[in-house]
C-alpha positions in Angstrom: 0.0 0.0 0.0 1.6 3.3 -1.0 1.6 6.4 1.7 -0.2 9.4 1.3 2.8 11.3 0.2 4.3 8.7 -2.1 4.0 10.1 -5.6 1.5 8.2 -8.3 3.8 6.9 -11.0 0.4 6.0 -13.1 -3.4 5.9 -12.8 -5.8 4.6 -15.1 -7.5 6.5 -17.2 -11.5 7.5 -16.6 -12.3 7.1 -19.8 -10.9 4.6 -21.2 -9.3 2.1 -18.5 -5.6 2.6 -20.1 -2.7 2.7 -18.4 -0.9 6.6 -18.0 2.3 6.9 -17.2 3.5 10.2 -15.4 5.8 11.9 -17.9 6.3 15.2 -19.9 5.0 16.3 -23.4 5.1 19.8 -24.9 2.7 21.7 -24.9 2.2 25.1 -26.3 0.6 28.3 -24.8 -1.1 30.9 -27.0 -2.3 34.5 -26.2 -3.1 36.9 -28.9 -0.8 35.5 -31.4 2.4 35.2 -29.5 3.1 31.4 -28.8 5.4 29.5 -25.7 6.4 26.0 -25.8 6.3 24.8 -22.2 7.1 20.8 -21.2 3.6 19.8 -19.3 3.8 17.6 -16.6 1.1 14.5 -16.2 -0.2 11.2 -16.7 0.1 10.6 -20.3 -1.2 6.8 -22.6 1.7 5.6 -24.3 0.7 6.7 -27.9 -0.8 10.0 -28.5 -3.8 11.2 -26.6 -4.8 13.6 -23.7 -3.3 13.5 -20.6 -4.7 14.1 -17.2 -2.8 17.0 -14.7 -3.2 16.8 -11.3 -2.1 19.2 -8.4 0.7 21.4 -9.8 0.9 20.4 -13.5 -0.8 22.9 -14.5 1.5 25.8 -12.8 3.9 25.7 -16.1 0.9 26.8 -18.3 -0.1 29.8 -16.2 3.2 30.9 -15.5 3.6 31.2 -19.5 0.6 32.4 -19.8 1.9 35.2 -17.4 4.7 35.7 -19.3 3.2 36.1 -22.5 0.8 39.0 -21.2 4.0 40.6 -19.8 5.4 40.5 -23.6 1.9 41.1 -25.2 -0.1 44.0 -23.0 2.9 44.7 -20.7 1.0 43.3 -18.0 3.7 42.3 -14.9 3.4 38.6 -14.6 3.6 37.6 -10.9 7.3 36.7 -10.7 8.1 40.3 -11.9 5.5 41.8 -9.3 7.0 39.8 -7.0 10.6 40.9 -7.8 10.0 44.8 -7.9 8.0 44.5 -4.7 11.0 43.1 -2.5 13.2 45.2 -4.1 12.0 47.4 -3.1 11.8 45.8 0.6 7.7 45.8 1.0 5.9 42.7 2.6 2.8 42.6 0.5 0.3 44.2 3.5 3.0 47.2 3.2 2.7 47.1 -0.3 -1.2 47.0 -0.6 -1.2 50.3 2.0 1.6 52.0 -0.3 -0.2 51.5 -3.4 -3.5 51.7 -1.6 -5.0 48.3 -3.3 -5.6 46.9 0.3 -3.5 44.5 2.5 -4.4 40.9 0.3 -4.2 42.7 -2.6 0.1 41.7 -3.7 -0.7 38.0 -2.1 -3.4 37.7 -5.3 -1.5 39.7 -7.7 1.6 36.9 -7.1 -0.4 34.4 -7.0 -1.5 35.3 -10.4 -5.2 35.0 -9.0 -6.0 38.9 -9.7 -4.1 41.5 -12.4 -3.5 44.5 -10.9 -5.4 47.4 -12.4 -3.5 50.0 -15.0 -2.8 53.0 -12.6 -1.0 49.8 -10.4 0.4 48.7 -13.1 1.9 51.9 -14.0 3.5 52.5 -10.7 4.8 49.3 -10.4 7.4 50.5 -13.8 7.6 53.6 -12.2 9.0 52.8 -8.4 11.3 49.7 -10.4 13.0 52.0 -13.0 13.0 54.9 -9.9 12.7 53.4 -6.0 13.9 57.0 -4.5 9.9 57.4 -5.1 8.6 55.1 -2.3 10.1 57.8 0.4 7.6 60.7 -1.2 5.0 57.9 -1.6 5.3 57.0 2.2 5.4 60.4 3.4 2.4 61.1 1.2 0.2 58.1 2.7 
């Protein structure tokens, strides 16, 4: 009997009974024309067909898809919210007061569960390419 927190090498599939095998296959992510080739984890049949993704898989997909938007609208993906946020040393409650979005508001935005509106968006770019601004913004709040 396998423990809870063993990993599943295969199940069977729901459909059609068959063996899957946990594995990689590419898989490509498209947004408004721009196209990322990602490797998605699962529980692939040994031929061609669909797979099934479970838990995490499916974590490679949105982060493309996050990364696309960034190179498409210039929308920050997480990671880069993420990245100009402790540089410029904010928790995310300090954050949220700072850009006055509320205190759960960088938790979603890094999560990717939320995109930040444009005016957020736009200070985000303007407190990475200048972080001298966070003092006035501070003594401003």
């Amino acid at each position: 009997m396998k423990s809870p927190k063993e990993p599943l090498h295969s199940v069977a599939s729901a459909e059609t009974g068959e063996a899957l095998a946990r594995g990689v296959r590419p898989f490509t992510v498209t947004y408004k024309g721009a196209s990322i080739t990602v490797d998605l984890p699962g529980f692939y049949p040994a031929g061609d067909g669909d797979g099934v993704h479970v838990g995490d898989d499916m974590a490679v997909v949105d982060a493309a898809l996050g990364d696309l938007k960034e190179q498409v609208d210039r929308l920050p993906s997480p990671a880069t919210i993420r990245r100009i946020r402790t540089g410029l040393k904010l928790s995310q409650r300090a954050a949220g007061a700072v850009f006055k979005v509320g205190p759960n508001a960088f938790d979603k935005y890094e999560r990717g569960l939320v995109e930040p509106s444009g005016p957020t968006v736009q200070l985000l770019r303007l407190l990475d390419l200048h972080p001298e601004l966070l003092t006035e913004l501070r003594e401003a709040s």
